[in-house]
N, CA, C and O atoms as a Tinker XYZ file with bonds, in Angstrom:
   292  protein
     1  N      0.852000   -1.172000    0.000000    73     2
     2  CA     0.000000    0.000000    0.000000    64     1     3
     3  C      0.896000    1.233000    0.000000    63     2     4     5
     4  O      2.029000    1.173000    0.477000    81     3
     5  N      0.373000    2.408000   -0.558000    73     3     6
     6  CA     1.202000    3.623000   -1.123000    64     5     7
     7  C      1.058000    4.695000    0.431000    63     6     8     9
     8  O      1.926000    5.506000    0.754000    81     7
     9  N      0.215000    4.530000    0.946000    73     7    10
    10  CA     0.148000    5.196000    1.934000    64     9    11
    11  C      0.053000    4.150000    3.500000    63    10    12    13
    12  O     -0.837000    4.300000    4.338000    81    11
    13  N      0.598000    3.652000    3.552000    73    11    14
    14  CA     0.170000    2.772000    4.804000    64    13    15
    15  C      0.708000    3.501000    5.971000    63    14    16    17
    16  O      0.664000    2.838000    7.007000    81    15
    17  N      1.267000    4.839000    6.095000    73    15    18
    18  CA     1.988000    5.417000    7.282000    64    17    19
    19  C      0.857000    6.163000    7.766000    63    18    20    21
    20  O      0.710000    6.725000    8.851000    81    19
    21  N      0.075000    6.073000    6.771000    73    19    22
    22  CA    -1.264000    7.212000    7.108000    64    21    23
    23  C     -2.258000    6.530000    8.581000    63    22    24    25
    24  O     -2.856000    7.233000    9.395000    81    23
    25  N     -2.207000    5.364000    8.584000    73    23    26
    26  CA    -2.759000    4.840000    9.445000    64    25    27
    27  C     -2.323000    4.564000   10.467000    63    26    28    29
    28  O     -2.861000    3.754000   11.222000    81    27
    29  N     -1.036000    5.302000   10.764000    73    27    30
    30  CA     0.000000    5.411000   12.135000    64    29    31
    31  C     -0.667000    6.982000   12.524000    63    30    32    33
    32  O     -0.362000    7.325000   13.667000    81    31
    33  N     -1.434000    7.885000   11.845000    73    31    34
    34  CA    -1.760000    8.914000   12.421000    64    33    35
    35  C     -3.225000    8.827000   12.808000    63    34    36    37
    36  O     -3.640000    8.943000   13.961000    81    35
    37  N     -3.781000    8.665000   12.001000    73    35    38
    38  CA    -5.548000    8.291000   11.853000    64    37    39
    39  C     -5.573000    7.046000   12.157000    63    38    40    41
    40  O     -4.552000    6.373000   12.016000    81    39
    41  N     -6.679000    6.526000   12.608000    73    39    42
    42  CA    -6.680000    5.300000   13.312000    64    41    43
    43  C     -7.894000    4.801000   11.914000    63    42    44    45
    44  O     -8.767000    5.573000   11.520000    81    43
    45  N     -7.714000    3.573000   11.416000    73    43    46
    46  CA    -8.632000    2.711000   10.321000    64    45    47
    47  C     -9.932000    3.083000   10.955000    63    46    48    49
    48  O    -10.718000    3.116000   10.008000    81    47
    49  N    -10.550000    3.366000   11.994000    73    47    50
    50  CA   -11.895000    2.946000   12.393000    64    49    51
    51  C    -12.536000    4.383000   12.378000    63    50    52    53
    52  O    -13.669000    4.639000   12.786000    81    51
    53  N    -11.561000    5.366000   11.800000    73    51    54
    54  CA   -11.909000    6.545000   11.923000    64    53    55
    55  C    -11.872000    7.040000   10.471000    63    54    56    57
    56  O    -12.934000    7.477000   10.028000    81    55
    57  N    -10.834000    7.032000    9.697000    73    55    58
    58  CA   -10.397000    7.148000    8.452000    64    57    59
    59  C    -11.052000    6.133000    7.242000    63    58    60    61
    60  O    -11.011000    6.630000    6.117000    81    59
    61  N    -11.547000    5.007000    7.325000    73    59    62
    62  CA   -11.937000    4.607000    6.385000    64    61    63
    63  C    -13.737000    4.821000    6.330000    63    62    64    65
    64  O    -14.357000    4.793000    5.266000    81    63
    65  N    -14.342000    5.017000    7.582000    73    63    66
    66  CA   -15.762000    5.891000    7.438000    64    65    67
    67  C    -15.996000    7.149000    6.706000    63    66    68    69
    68  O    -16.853000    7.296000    5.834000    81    67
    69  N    -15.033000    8.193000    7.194000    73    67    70
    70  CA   -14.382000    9.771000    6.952000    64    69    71
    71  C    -14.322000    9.089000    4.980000    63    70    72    73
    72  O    -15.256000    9.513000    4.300000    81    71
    73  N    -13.707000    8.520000    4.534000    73    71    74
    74  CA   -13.245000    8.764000    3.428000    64    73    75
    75  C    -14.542000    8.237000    2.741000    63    74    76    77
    76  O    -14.959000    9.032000    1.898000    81    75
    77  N    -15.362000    6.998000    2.892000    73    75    78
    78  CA   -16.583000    6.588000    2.686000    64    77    79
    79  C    -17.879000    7.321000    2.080000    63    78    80    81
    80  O    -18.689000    7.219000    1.158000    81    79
    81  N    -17.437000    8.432000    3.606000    73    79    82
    82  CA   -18.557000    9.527000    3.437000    64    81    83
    83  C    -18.438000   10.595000    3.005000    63    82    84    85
    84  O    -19.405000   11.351000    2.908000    81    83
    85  N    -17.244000   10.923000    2.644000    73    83    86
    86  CA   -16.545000   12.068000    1.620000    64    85    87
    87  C    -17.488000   11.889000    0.102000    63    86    88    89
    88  O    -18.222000   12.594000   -0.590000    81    87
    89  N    -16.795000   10.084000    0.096000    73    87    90
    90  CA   -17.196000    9.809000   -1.492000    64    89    91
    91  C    -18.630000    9.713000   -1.728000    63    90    92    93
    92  O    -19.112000   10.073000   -2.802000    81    91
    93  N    -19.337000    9.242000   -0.772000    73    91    94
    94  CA   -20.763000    9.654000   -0.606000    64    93    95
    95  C    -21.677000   10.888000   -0.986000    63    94    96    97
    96  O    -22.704000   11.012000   -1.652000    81    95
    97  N    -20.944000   11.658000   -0.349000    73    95    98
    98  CA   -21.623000   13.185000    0.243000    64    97    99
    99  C    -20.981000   13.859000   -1.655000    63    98   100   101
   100  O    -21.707000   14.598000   -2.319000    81    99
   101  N    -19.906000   13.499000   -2.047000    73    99   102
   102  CA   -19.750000   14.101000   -3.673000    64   101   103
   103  C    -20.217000   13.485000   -4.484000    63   102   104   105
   104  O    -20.311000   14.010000   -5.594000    81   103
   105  N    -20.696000   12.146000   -4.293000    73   103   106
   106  CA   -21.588000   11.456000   -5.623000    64   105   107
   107  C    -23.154000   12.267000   -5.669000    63   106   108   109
   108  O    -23.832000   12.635000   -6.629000    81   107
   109  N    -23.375000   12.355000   -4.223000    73   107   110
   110  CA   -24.560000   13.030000   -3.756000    64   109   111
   111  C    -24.832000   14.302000   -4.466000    63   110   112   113
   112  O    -25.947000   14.512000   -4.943000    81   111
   113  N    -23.643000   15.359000   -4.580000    73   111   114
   114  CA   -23.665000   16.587000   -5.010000    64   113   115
   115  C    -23.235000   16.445000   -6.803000    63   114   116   117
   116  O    -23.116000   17.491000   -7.442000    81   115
   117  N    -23.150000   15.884000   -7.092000    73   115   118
   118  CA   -22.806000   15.506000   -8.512000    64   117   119
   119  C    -24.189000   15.201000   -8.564000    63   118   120   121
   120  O    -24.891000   16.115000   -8.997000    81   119
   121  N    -24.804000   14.081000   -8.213000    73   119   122
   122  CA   -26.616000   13.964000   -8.749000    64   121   123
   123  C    -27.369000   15.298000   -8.495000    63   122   124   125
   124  O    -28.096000   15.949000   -9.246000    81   123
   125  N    -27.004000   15.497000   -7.297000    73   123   126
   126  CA   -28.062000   16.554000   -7.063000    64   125   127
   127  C    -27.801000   18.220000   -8.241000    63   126   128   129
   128  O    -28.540000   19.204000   -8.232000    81   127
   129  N    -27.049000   18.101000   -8.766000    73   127   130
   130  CA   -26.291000   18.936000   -9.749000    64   129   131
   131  C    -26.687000   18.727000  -10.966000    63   130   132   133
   132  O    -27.093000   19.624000  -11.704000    81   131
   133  N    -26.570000   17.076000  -11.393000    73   131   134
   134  CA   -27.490000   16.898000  -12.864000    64   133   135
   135  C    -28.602000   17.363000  -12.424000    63   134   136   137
   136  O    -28.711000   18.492000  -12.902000    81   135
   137  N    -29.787000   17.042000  -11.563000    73   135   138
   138  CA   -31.062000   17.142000  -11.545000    64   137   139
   139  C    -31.265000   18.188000  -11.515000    63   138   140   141
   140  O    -32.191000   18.185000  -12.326000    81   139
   141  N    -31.121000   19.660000  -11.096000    73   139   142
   142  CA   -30.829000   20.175000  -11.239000    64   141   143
   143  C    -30.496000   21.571000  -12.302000    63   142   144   145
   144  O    -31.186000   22.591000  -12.306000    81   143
   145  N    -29.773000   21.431000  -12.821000    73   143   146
   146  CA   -28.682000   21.894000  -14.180000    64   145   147
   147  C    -28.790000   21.740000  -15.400000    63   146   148   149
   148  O    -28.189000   22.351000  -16.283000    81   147
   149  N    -29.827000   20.635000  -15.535000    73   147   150
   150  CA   -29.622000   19.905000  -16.786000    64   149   151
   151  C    -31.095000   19.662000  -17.102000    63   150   152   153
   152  O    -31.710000   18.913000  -16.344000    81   151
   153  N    -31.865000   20.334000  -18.365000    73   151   154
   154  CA   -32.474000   20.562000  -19.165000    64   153   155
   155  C    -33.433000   19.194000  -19.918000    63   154   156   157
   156  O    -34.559000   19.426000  -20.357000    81   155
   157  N    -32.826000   17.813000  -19.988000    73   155   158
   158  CA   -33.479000   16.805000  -20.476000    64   157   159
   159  C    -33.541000   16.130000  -19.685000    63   158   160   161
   160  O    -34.015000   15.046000  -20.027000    81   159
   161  N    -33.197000   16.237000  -18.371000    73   159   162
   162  CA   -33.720000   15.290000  -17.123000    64   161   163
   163  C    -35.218000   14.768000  -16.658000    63   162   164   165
   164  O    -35.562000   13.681000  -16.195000    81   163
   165  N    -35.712000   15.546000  -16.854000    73   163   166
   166  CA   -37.175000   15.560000  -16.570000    64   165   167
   167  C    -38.292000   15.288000  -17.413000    63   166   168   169
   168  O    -39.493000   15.351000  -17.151000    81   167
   169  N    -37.373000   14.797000  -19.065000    73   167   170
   170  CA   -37.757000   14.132000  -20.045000    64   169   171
   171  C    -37.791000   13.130000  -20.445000    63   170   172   173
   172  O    -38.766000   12.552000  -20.926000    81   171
   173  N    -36.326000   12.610000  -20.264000    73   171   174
   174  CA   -35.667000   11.126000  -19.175000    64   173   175
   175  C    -36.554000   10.642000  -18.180000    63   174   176   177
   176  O    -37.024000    9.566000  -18.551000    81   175
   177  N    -36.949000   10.970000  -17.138000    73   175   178
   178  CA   -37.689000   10.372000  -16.384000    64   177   179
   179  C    -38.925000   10.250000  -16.491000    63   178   180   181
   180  O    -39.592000    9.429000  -15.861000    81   179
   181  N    -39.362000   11.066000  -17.312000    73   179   182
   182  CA   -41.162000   10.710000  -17.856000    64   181   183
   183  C    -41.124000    9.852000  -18.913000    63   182   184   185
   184  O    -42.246000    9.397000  -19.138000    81   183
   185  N    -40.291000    9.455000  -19.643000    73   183   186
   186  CA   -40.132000    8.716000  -20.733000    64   185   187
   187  C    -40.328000    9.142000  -22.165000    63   186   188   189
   188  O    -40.571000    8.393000  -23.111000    81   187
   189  N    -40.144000   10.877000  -22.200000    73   187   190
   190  CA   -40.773000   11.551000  -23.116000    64   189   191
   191  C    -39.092000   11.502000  -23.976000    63   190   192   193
   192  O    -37.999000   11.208000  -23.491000    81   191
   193  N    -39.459000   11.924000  -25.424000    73   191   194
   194  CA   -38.013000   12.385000  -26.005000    64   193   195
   195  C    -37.334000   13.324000  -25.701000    63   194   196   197
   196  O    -37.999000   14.291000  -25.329000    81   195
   197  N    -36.045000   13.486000  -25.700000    73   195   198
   198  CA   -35.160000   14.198000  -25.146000    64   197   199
   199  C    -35.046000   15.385000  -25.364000    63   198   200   201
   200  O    -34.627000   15.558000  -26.509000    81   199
   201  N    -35.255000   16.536000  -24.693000    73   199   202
   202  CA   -35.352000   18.139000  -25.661000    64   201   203
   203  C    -36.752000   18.283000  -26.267000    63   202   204   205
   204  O    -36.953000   19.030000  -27.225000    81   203
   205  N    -37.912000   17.404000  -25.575000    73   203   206
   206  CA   -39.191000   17.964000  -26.211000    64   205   207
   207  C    -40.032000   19.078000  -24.912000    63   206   208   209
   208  O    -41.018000   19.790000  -25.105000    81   207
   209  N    -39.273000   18.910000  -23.659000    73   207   210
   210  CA   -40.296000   19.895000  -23.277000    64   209   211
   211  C    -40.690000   21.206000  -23.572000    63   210   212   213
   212  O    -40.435000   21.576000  -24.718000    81   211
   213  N    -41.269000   22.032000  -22.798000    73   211   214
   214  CA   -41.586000   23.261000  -23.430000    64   213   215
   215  C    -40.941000   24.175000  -22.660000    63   214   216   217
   216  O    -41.306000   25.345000  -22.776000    81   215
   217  N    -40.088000   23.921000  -21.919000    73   215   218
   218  CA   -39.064000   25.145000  -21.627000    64   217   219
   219  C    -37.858000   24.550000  -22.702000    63   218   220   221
   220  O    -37.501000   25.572000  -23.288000    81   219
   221  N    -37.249000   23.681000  -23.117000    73   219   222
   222  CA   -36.226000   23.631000  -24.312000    64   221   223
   223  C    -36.735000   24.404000  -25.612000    63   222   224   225
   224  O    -36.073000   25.188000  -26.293000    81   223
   225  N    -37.896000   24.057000  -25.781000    73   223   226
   226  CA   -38.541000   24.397000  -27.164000    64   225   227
   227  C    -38.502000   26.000000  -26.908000    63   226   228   229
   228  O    -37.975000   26.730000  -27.748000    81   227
   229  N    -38.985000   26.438000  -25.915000    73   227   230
   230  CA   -38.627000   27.692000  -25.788000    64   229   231
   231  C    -37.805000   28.727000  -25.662000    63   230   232   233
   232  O    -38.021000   29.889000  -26.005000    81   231
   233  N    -36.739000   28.222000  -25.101000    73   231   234
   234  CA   -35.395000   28.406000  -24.486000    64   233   235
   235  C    -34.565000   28.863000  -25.770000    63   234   236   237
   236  O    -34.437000   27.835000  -26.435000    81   235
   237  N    -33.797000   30.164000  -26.585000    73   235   238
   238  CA   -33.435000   30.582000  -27.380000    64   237   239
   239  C    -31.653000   30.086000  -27.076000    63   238   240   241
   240  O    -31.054000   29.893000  -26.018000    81   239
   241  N    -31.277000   30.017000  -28.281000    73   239   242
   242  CA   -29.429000   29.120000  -27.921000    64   241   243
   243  C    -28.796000   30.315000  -28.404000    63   242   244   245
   244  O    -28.842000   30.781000  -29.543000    81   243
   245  N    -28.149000   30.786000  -27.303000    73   243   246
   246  CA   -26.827000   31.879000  -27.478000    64   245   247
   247  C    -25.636000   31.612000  -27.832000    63   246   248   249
   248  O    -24.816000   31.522000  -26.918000    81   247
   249  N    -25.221000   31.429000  -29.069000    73   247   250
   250  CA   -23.752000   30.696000  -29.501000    64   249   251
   251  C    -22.989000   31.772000  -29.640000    63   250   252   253
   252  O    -22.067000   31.841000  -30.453000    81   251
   253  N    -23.555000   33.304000  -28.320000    73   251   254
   254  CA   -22.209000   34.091000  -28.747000    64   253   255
   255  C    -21.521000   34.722000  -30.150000    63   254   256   257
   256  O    -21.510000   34.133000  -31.231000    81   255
   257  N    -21.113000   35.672000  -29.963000    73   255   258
   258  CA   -20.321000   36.362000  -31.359000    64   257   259
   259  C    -19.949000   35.394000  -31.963000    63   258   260   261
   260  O    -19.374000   34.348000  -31.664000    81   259
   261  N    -20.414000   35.935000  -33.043000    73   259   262
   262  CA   -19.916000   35.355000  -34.516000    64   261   263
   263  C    -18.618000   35.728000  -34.771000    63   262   264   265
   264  O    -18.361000   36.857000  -34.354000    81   263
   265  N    -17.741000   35.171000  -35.302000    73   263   266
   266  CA   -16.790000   35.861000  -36.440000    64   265   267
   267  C    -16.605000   36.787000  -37.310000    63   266   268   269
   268  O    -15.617000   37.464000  -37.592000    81   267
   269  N    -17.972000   36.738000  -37.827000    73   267   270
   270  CA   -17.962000   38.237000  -38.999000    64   269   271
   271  C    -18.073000   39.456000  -37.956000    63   270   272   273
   272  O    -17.249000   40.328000  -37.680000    81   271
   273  N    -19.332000   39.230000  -37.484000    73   271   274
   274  CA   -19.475000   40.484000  -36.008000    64   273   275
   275  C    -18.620000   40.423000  -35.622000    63   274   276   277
   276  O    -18.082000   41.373000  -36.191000    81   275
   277  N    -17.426000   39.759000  -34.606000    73   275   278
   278  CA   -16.351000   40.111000  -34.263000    64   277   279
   279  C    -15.155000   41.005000  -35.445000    63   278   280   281
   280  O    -14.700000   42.030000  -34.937000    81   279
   281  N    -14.635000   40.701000  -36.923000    73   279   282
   282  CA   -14.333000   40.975000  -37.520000    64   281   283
   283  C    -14.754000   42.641000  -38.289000    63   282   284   285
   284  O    -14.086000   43.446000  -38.938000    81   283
   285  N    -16.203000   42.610000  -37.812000    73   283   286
   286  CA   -16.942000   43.967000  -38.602000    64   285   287
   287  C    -16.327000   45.382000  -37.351000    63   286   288   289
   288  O    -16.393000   46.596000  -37.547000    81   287
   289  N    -15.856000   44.771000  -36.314000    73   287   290
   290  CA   -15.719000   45.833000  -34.960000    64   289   291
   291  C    -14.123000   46.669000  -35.690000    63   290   292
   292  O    -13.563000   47.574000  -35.071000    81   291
């Protein structure tokens, strides 16, 4: 093991819960982040097609300056 000195400071019965629930508590915030954040989730779970609701359909796509507009300045 690459770290085995680590367990001369932290005791196993303390440190391998602690790290458990680290990885827990960020899988947690990673889901709770798609659900969230993300636009075809709730299309996904109704079983509808992807990008048909009516806030996507509505929702206008900002791809930002163009090139020519940047170029015309």
């Amino acid at each position: 093991m690459n770290n085995a000195k680590m367990w001369l400071v932290v005791k196993p019965s303390v440190g391998v819960p602690l790290l458990l629930a680290g990885v827990a508590v960020g899988s947690l915030l990673v889901h709770v982040g798609v659900v969230l954040h993300s636009s075809w989730y709730s299309d996904f779970v109704n079983g509808r097609d992807l990008g048909s609701s009516a806030a996507t359909a509505q929702a206008p796509f900002d791809t930002g300056p163009t090139v020519a507009s940047l170029l015309a300045k």
